[in-house]
C-alpha positions as CSV (number, residue, x, y, z in Angstrom):
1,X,-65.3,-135.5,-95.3
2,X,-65.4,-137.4,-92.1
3,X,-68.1,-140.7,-91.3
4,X,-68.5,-142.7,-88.3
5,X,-69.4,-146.0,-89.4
6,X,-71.7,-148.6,-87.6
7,X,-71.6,-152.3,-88.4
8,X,-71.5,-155.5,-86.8
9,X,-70.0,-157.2,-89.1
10,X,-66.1,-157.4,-89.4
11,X,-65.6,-158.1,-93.1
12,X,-68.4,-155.6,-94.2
13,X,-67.5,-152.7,-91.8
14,X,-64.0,-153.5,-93.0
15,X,-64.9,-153.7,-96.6
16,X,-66.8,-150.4,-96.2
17,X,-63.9,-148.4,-95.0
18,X,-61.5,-149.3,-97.5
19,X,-64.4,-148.2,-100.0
20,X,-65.1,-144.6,-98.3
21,X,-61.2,-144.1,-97.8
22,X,-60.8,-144.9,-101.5
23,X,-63.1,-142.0,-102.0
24,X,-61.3,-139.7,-99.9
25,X,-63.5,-140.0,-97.0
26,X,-61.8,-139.5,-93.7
27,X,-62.9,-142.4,-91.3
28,X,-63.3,-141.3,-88.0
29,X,-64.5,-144.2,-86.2
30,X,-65.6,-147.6,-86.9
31,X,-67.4,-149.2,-84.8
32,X,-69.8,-151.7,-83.9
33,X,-72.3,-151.9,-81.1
34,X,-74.6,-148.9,-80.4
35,X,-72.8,-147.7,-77.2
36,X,-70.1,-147.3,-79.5
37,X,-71.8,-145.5,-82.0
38,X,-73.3,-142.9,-79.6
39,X,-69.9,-142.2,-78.0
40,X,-68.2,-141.9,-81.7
41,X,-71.5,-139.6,-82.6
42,X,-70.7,-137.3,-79.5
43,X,-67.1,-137.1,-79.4
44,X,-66.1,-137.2,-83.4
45,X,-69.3,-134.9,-84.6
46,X,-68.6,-136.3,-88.2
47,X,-70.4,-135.2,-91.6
48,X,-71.9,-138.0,-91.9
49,X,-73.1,-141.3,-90.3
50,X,-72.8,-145.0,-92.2
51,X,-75.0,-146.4,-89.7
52,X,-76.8,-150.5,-89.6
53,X,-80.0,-150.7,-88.5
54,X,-79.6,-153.6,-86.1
55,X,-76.5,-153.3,-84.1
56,X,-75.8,-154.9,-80.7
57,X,-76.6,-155.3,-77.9
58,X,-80.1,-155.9,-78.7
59,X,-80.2,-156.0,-82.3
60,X,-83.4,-154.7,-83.0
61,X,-83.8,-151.5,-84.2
62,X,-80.6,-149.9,-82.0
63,X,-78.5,-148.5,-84.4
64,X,-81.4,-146.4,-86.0
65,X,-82.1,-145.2,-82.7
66,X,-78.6,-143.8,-81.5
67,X,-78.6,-142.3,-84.9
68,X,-82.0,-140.7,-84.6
69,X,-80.9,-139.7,-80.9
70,X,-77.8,-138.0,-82.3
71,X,-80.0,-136.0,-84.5
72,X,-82.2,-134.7,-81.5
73,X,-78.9,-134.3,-79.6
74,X,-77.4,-132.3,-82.6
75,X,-80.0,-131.2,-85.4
76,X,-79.4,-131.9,-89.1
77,X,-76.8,-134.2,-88.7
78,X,-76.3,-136.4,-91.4
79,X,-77.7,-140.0,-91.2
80,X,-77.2,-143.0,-93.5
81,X,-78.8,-145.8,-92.5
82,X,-78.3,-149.2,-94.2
83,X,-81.0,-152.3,-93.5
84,X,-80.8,-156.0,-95.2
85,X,-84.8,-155.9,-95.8
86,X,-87.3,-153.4,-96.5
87,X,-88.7,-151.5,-93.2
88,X,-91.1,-149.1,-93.8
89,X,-91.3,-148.1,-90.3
90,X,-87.6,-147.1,-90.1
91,X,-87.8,-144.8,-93.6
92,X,-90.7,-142.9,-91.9
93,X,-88.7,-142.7,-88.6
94,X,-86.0,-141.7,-90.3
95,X,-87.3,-138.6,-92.3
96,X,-89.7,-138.0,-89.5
97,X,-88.5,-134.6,-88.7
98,X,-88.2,-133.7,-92.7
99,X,-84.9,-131.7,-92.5
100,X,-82.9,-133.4,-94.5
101,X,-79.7,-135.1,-94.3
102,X,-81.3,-138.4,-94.4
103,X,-80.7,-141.5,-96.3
104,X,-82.2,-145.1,-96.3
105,X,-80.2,-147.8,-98.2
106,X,-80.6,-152.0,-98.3
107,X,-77.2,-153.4,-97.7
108,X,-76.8,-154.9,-101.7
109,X,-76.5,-151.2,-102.4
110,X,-73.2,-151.1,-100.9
111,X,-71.7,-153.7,-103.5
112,X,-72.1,-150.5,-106.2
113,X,-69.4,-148.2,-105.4
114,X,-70.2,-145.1,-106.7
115,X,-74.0,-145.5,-106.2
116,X,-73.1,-145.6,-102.6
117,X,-71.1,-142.8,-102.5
118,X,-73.1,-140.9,-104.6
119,X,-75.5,-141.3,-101.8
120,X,-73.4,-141.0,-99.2
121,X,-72.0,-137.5,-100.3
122,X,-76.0,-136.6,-101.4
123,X,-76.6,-137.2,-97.5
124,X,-73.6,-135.5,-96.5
125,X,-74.7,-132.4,-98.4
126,X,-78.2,-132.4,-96.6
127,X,-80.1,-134.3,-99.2
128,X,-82.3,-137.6,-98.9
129,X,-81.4,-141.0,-100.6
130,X,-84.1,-143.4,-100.4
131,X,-82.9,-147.2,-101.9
132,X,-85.2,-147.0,-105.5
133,X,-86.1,-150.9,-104.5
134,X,-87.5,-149.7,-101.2
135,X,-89.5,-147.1,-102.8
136,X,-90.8,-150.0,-105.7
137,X,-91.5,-151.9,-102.6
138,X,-93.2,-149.7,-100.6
139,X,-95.6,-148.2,-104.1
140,X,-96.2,-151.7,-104.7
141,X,-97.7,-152.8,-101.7
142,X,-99.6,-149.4,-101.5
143,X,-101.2,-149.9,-104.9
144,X,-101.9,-153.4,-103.9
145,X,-104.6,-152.2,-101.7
146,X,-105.4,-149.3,-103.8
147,X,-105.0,-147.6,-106.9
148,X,-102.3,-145.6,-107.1
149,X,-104.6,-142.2,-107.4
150,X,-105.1,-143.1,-111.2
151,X,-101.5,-142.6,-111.7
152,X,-100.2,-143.2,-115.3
153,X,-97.0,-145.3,-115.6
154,X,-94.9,-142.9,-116.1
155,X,-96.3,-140.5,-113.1
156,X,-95.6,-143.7,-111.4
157,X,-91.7,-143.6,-112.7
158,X,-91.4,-139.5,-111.6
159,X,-92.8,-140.8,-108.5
160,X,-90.3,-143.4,-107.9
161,X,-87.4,-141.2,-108.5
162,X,-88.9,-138.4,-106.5
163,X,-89.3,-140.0,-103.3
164,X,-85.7,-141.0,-103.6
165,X,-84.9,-137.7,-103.2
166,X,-84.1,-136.6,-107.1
167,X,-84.6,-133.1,-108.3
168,X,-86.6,-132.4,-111.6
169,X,-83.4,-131.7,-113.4
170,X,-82.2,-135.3,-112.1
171,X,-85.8,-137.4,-113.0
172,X,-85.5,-135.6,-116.0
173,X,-82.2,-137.1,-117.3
174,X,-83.2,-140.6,-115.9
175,X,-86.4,-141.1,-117.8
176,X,-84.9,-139.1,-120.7
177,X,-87.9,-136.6,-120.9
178,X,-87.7,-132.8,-120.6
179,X,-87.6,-130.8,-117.4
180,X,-90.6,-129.5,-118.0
181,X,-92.5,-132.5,-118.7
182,X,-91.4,-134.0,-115.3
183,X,-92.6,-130.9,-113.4
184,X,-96.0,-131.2,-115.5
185,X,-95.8,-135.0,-114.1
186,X,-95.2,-133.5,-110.7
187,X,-97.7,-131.5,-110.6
188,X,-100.3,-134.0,-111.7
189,X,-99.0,-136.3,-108.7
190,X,-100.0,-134.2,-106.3
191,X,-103.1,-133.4,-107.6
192,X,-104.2,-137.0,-108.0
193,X,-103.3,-137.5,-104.6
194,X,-104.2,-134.6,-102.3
195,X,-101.1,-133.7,-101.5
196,X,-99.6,-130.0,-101.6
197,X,-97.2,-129.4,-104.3
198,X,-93.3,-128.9,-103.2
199,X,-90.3,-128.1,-105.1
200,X,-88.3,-128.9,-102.4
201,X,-87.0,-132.0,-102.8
202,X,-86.8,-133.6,-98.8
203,X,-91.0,-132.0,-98.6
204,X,-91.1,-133.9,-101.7
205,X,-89.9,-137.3,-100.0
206,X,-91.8,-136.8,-97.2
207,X,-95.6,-136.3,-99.2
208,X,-95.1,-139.7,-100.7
209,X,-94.3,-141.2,-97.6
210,X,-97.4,-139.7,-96.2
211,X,-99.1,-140.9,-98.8
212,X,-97.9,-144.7,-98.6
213,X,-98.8,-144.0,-94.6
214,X,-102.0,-143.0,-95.2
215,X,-102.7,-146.2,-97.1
216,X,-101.4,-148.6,-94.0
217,X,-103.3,-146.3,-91.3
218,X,-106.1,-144.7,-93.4
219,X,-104.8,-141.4,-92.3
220,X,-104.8,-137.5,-94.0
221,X,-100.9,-137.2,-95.2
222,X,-99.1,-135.6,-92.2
223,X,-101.1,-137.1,-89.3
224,X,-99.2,-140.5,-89.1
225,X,-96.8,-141.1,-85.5
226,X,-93.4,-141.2,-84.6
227,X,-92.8,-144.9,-84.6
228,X,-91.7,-146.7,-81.2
């Protein structure tokens, strides 16, 4: 499987490498300003992109945006972006277009190994990995203004793991519950909240971040804008 890597940092850009090539991951650039990462994008057309957030020049927001670029420029492809803090602005960019092939990660993940690859290869495949602490993060400061829809604790746990992009069969063997009680929990999110029910696990992603959106913007799940 071949990545193009982004990141400004020497000894973590180096560190990562040696991790994804210790994996069997073919490396096919490393590089670390976002010029170079939309040359690397276009010329190496890898099956996955290891991307920073905030890359030079500017070191703002210019690595998700070369990445997001790339994806309009060649649809689907697979985006991993890694961020130091919690951005809820880049998670919604990110799965904006709700194909897939997405992932959102803060850089501590990286110090797991196979969490990182697991997610990584979950990306690769056309999945969505969403960082569980940005998720906590982003539910707490939604049910700081409100309540979370009456949601019972554990709805709140299936909802966790389902906007990081986890199947039933997956929540299920997490929380140590049957399948069939997670899609009863499921099913009782999205009634609580207004949202349509989904079994596909990217639509599923994307209704909770609608949801968290909704309670920044007061806006009907689907209605909030692309950001920047």
């Amino acid at each position: 499987m071949r990545v193009v890597l982004a990141e400004d940092l020497f000894l973590l850009r180096d560190g990562l490498v040696r991790m994804l090539e210790a994996y069997d991951f073919e490396i096919a650039a490393a590089v670390e300003s976002g010029p170079e990462l939309t040359r690397a994008l276009a010329e190496q057309k890898p099956d996955v992109a290891v991307v920073d957030v905030r890359l030079p020049p500017s070191f703002s927001d210019e690595g998700l945006q070369c990445a997001l670029a790339a994806r309009r420029a060649s649809p689907g492809l697979p985006v991993l972006v890694l961020s130091q803090h919690v951005e809820q602005l880049y998670a919604r960019e990110l799965l904006a277009d709700g194909t897939g092939g997405v992932g959102y990660l803060l850089k501590d993940r990286v110090f797991d190994a196979e969490q990182f690859v697991d997610a990584v290869r979950r990306v690769a495949a056309g999945g969505t990995a969403m960082d569980p602490q940005v998720i906590s993060q982003l539910l707490s400061r939604r049910s700081r203004d409100e309540p979370m829809g009456g949601l019972t604790p554990r709805e709140r746990d299936v909802m966790e793991l389902m906007a990081q992009g986890r199947s039933n069969a997956a929540i299920a063997d997490r929380l140590v519950v049957t399948e069939r009680a997670v899609a009863k929990h499921t099913s009782n999110i999205f009634a609580k909240l207004g949202l349509p029910p989904s079994d596909d696990d990217n639509r599923r992603v994307m209704a909770v971040l609608a949801y968290l959106d909704r309670g920044e913007h007061g806006q009907s799940p689907g209605k909030h804008s692309r950001i920047r």
